[in-house]
N, CA, C and O of each residue as an XYZ file, in Angstrom:
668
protein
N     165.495    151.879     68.887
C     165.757    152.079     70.291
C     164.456    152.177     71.068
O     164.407    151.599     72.154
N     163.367    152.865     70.616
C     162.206    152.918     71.193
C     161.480    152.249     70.493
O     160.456    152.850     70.172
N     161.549    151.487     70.202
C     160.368    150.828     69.059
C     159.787    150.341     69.887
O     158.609    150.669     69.746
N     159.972    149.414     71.120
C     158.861    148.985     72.008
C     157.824    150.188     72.617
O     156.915    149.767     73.332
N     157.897    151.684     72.382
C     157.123    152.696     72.825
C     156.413    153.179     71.549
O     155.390    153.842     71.718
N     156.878    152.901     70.135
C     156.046    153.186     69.072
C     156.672    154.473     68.709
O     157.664    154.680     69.408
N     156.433    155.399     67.861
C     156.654    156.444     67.458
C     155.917    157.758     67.515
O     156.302    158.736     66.874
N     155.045    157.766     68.150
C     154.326    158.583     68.994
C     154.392    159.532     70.185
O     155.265    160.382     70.361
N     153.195    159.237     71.102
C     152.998    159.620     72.391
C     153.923    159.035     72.547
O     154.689    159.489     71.697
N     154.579    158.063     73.239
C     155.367    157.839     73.940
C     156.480    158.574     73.660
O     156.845    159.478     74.411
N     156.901    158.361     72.930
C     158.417    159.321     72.402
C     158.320    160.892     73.277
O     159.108    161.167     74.182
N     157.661    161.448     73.005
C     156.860    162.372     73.246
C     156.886    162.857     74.530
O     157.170    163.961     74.995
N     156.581    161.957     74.946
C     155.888    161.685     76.636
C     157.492    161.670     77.420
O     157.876    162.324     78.390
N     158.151    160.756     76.663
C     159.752    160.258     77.218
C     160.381    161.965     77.493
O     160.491    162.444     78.621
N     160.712    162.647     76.314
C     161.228    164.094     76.011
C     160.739    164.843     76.648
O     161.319    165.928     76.685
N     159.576    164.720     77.399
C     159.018    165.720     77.972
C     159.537    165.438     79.656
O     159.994    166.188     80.519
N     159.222    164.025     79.619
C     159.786    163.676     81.044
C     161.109    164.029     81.302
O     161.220    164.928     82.135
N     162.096    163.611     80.860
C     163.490    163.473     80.586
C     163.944    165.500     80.581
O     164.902    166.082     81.090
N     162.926    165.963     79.887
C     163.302    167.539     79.988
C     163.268    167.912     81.490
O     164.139    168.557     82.074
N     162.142    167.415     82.024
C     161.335    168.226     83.245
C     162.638    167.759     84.408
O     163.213    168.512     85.194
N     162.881    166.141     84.187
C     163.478    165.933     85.312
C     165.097    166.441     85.310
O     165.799    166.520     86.318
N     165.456    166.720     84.109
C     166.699    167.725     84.332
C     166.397    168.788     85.002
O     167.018    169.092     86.021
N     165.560    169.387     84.602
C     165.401    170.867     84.970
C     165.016    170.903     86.761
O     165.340    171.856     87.470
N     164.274    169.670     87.278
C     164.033    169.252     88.594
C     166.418    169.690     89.272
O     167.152    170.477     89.869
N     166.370    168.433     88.514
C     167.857    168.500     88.489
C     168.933    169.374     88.756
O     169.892    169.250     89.518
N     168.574    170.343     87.937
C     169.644    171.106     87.720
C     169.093    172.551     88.690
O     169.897    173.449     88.938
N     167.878    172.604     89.097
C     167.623    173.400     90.095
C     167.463    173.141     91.693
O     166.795    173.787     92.500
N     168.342    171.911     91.916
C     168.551    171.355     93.233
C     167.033    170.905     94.114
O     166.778    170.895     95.318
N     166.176    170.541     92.849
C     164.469    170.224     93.553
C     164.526    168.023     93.326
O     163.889    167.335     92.528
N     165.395    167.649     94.242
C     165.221    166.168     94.015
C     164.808    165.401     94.293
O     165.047    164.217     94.054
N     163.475    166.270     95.347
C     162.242    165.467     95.804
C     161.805    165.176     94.195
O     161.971    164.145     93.544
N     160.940    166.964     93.625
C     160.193    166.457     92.567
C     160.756    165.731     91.592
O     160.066    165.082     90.807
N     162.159    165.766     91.538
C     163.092    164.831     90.030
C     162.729    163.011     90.575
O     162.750    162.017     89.850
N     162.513    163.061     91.617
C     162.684    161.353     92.132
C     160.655    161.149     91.938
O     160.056    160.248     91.351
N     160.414    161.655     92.249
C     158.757    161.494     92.092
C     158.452    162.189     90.925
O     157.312    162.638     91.038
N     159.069    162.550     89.607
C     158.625    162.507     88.559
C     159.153    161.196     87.814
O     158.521    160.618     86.930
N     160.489    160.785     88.332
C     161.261    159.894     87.771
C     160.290    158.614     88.194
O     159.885    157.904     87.273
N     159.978    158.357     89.292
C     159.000    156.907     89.847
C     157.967    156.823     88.699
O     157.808    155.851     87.959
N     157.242    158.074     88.663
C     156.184    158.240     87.253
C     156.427    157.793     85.776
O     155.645    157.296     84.966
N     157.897    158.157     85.662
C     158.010    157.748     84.467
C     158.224    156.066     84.320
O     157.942    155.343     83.364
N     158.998    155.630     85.991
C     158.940    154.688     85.244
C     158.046    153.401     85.429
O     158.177    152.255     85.000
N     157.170    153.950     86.154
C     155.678    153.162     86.052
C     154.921    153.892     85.091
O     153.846    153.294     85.050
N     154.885    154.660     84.452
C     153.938    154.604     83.271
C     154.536    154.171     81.945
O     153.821    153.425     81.276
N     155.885    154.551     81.376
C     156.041    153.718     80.473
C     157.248    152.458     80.757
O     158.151    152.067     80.016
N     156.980    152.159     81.696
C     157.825    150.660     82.323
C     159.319    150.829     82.096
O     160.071    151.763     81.817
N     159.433    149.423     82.355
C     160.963    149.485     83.100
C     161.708    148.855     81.905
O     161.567    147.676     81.582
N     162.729    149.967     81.105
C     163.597    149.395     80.526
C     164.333    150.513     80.416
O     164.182    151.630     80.912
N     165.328    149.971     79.544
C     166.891    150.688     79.807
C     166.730    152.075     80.124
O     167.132    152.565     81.180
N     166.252    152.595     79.385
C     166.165    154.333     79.364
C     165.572    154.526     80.777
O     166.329    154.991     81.629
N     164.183    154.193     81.155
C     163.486    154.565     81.921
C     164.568    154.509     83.361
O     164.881    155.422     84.126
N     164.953    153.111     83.356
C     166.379    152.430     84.390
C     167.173    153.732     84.658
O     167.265    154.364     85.710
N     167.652    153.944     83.602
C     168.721    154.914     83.528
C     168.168    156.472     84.010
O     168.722    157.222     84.815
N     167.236    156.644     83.455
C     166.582    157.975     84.408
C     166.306    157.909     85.733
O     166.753    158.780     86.479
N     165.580    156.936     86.188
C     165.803    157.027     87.494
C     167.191    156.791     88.371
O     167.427    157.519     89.336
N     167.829    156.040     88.092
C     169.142    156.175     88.348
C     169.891    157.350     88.204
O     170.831    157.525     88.978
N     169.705    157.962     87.575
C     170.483    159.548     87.426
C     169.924    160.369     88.682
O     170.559    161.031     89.503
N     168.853    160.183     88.611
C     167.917    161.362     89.830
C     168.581    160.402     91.604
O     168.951    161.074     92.567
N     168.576    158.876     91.624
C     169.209    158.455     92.111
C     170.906    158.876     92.730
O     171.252    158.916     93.910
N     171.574    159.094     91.767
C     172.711    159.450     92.261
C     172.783    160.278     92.652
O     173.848    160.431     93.250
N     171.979    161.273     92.676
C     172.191    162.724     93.448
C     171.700    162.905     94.616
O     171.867    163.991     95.170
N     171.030    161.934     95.200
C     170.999    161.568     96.424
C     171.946    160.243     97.465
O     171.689    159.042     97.387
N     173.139    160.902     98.472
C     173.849    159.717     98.875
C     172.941    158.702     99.203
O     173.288    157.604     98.769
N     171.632    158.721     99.984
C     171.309    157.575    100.497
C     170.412    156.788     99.348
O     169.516    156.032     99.722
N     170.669    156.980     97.988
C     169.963    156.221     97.325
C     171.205    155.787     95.858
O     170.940    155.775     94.656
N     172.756    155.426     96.650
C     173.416    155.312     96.139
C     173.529    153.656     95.162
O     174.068    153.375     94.091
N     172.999    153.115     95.832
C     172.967    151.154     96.257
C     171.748    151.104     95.145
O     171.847    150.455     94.104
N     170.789    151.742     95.442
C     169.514    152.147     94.193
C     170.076    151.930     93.160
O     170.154    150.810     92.654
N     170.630    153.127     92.613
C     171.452    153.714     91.429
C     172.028    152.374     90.993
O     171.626    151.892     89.933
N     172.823    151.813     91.632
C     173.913    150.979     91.479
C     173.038    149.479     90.761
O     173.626    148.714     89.996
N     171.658    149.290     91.159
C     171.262    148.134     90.636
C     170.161    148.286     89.425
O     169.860    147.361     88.672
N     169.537    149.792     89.360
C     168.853    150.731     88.604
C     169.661    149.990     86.932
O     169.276    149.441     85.899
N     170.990    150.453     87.589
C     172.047    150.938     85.900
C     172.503    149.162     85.480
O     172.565    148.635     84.369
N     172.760    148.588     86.819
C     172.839    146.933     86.435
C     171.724    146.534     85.690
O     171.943    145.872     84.675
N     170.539    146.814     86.000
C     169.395    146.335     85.162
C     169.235    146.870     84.086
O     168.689    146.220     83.194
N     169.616    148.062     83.874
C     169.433    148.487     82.174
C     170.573    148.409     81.824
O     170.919    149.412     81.200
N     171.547    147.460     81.968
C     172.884    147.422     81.533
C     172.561    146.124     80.828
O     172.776    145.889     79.639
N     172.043    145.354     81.672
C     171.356    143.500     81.565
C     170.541    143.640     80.417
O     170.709    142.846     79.492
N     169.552    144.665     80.322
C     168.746    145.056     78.898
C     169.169    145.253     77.957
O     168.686    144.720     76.958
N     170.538    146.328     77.853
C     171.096    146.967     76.833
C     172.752    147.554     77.522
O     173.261    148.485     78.145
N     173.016    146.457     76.979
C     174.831    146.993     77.061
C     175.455    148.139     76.388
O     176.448    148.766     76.757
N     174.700    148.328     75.308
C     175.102    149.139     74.039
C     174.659    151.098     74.747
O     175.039    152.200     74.352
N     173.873    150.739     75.712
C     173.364    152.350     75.981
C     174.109    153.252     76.437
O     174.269    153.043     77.640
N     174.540    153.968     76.168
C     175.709    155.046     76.547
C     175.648    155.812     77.999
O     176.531    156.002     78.836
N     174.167    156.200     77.967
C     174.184    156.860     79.061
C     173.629    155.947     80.322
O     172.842    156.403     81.151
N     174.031    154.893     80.348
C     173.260    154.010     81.779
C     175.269    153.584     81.462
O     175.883    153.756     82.515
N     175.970    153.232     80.581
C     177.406    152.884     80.533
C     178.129    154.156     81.760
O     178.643    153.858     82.838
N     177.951    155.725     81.137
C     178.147    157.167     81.525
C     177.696    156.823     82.828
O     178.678    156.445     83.467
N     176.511    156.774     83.619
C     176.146    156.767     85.021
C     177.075    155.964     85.795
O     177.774    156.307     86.749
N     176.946    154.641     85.123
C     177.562    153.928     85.628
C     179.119    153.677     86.006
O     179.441    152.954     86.949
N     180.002    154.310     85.221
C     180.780    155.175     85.327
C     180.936    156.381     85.997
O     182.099    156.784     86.024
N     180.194    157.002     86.486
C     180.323    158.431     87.112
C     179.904    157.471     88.571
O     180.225    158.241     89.475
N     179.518    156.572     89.038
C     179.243    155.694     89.833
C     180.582    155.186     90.815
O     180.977    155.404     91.961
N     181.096    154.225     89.413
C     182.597    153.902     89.712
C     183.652    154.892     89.997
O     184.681    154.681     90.639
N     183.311    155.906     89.492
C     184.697    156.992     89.594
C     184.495    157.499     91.059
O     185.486    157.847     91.700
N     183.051    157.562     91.696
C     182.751    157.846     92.884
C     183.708    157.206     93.862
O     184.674    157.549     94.544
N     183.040    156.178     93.634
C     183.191    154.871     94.752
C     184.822    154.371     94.414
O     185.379    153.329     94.759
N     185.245    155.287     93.775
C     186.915    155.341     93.286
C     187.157    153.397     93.313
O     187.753    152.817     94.220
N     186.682    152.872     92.394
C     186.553    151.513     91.548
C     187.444    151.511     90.368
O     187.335    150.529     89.634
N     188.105    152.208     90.118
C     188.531    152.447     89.124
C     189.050    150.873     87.619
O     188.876    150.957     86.404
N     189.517    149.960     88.225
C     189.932    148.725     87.658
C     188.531    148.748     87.119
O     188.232    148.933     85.939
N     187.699    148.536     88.127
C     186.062    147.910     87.792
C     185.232    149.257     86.051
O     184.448    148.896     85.174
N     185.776    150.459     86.211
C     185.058    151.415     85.433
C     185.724    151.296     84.197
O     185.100    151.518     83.159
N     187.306    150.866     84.169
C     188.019    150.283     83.053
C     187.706    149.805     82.392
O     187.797    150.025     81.184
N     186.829    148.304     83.351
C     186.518    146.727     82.226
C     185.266    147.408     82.107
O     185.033    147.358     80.900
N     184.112    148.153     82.793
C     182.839    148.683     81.720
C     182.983    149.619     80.789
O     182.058    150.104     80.138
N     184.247    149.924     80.691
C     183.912    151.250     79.528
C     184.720    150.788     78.251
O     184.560    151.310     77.148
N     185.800    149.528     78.564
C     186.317    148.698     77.882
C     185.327    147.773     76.822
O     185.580    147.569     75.634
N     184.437    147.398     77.384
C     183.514    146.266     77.305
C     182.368    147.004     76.139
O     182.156    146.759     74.952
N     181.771    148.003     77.096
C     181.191    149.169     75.815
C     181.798    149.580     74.618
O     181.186    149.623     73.551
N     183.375    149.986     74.799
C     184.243    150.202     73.876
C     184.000    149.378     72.571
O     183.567    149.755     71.482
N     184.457    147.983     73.053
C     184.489    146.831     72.014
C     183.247    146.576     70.684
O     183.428    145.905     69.668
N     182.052    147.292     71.046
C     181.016    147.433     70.264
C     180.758    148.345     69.966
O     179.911    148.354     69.073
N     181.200    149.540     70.399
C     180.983    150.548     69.720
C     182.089    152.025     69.861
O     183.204    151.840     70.350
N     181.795    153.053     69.529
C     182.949    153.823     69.809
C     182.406    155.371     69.877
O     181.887    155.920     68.904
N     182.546    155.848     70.835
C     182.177    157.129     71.586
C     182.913    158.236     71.520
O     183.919    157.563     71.293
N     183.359    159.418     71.512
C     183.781    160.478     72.314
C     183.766    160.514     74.007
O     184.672    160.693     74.821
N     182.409    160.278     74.150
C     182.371    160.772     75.944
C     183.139    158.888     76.260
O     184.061    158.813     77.072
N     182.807    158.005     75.789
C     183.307    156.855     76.143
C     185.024    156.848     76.419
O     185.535    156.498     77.482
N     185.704    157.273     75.320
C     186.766    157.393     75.005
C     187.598    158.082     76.289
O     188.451    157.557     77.005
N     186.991    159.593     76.334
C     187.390    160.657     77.090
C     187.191    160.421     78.828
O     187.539    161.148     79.759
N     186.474    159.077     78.821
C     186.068    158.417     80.352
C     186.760    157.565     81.124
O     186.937    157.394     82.330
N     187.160    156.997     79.955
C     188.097    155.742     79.744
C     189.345    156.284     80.356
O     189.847    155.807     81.374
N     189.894    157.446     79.601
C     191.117    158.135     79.494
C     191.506    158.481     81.056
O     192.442    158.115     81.767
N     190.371    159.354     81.282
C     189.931    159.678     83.074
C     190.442    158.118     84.088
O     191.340    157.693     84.815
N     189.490    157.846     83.647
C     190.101    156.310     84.775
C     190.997    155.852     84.443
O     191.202    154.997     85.304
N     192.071    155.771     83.461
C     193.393    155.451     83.264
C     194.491    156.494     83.859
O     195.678    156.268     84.096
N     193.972    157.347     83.982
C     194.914    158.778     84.697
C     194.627    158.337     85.959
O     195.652    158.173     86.621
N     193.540    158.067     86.576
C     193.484    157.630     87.888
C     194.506    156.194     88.460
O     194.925    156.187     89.618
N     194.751    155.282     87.692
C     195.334    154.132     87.959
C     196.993    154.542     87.279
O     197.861    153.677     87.167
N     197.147    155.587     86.988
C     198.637    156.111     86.458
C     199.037    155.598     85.167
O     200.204    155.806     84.835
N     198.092    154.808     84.185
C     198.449    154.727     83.001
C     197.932    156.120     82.059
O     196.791    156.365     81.666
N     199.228    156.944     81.853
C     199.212    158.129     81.471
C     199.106    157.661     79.904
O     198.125    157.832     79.181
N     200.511    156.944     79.496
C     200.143    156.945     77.897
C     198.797    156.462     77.468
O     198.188    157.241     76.735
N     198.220    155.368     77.764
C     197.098    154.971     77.522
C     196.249    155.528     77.460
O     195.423    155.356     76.564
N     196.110    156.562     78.552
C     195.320    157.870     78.734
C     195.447    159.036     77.812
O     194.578    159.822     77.436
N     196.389    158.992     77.603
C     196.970    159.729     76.220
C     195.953    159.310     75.184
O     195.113    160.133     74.819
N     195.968    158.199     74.730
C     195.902    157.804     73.159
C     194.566    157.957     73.414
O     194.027    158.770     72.664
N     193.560    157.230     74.565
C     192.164    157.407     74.646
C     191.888    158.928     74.474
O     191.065    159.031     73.564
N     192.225    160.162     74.963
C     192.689    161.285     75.141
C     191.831    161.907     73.703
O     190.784    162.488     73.419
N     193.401    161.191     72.867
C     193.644    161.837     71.479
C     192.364    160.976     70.561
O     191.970    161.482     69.510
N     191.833    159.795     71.003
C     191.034    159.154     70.276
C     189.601    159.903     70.270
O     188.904    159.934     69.256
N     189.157    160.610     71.706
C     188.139    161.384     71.813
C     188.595    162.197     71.303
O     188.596    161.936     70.100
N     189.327    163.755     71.637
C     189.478    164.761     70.026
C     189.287    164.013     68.988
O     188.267    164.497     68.497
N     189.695    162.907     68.157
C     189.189    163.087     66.693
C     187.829    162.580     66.512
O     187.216    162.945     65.509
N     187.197    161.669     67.471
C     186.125    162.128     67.327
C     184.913    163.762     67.568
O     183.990    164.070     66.814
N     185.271    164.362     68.581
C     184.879    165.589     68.632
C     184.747    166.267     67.806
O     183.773    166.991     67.601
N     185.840    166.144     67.086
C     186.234    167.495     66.294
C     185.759    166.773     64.730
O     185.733    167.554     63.778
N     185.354    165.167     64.446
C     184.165    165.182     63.154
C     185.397    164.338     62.861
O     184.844    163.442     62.222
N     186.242    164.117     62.877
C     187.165    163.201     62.167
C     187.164    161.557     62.435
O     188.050    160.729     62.225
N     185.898    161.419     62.952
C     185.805    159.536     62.911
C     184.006    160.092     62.976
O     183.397    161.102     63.329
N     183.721    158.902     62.472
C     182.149    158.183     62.288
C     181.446    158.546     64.011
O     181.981    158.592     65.119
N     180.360    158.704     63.649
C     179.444    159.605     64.910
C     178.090    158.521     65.327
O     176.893    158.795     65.244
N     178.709    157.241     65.788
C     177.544    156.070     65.903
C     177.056    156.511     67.135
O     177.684    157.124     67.999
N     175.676    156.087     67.153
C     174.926    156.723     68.862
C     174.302    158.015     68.973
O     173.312    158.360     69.619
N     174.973    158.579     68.315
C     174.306    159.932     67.995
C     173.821    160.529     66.234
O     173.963    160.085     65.095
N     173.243    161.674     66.818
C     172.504    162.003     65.090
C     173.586    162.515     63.938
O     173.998    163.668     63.805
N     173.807    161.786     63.436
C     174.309    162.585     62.064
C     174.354    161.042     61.252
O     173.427    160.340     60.848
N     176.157    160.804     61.193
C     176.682    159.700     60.211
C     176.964    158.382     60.563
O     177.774    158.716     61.427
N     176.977    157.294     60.617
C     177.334    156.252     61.587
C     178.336    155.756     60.850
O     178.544    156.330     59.781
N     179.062    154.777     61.154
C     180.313    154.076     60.153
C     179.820    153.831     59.251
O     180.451    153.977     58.204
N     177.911    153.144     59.195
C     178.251    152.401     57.857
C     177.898    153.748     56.533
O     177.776    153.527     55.328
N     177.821    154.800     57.066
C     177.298    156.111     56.107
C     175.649    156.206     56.002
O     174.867    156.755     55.225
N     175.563    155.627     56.839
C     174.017    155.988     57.009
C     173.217    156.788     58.139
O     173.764    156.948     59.230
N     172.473    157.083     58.004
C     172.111    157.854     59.323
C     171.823    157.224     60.649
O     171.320    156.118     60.451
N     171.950    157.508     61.994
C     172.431    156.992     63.067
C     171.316    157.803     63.784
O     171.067    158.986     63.550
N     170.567    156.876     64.846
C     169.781    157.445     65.329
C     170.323    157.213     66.985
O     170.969    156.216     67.307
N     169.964    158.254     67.912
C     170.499    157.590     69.246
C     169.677    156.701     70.119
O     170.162    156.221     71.143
């Protein structure tokens, strides 16, 4: 996933950024989260992750909604497979109450791989368009992943093929 940053500093550098600008975040400071986020992603350039961070600090500002929106297209264009630029992008659509449109991306993600938060998102925007059973089964498909009873791809532990899974 990071191999274009090496296994190092950069890694490093990413975790540290990615910490700070939550914490920008989550203490309602989104000047400094948007001007730490620009930093990150001119110093270690523009790809999915980096995309996706600024886009997050993005959405929490309305007038930098349209931002966000082409931020998550471009690291979507990089990497379809990324969960959390899929997640934004989704919390995007559910906004802008798109709902058909958050279906076919979380559908589309679906098809390659298989999530909990994907599942449980899915389910959400099917309750919104009144397909309850469907919403159901997506529902029940996130519990068994949660709760350890299906393969944990994307994240750290087991992946389908029984090997270890890095995110």
């Amino acid at each position: 996933m990071f191999a274009a940053w090496g296994a190092g500093r950069e890694w490093a550098s990413w975790c540290c950024f990615s910490g700070l600008i939550e914490c920008y975040l989550a203490s309602n400071s989104i000047r400094e989260a948007m001007v730490m986020a620009n930093n990150v992603y001119k110093t270690l350039g523009a790809n999915a992750q980096t995309l996706t961070l600024l886009a997050s600090v993005c959405l929490e500002d309305p007038v930098t909604q349209e931002k966000a929106k082409t931020l998550l297209d471009k690291a979507l264009s990089q990497r379809p497979d990324y969960i959390k630029a899929v997640v934004k992008k989704a919390e995007l659509l559910s906004r802008e109450q798109k709902y058909e449109d958050g279906i076919g991306l979380l559908r589309s993600a679906l098809a390659n791989q298989s999530d909990c938060v994907l599942h449980r998102l899915l389910g959400d925007f099917l309750v919104a368009v009144n397909e309850y059973q469907e919403a159901m089964d997506q529902y029940s498909i996130a519990l068994r992943w949660a709760s350890g009873k299906g393969p944990r791809p994307g994240g750290w532990g087991r992946g389908s093929s029984g090997r270890a899974a890095l995110p």
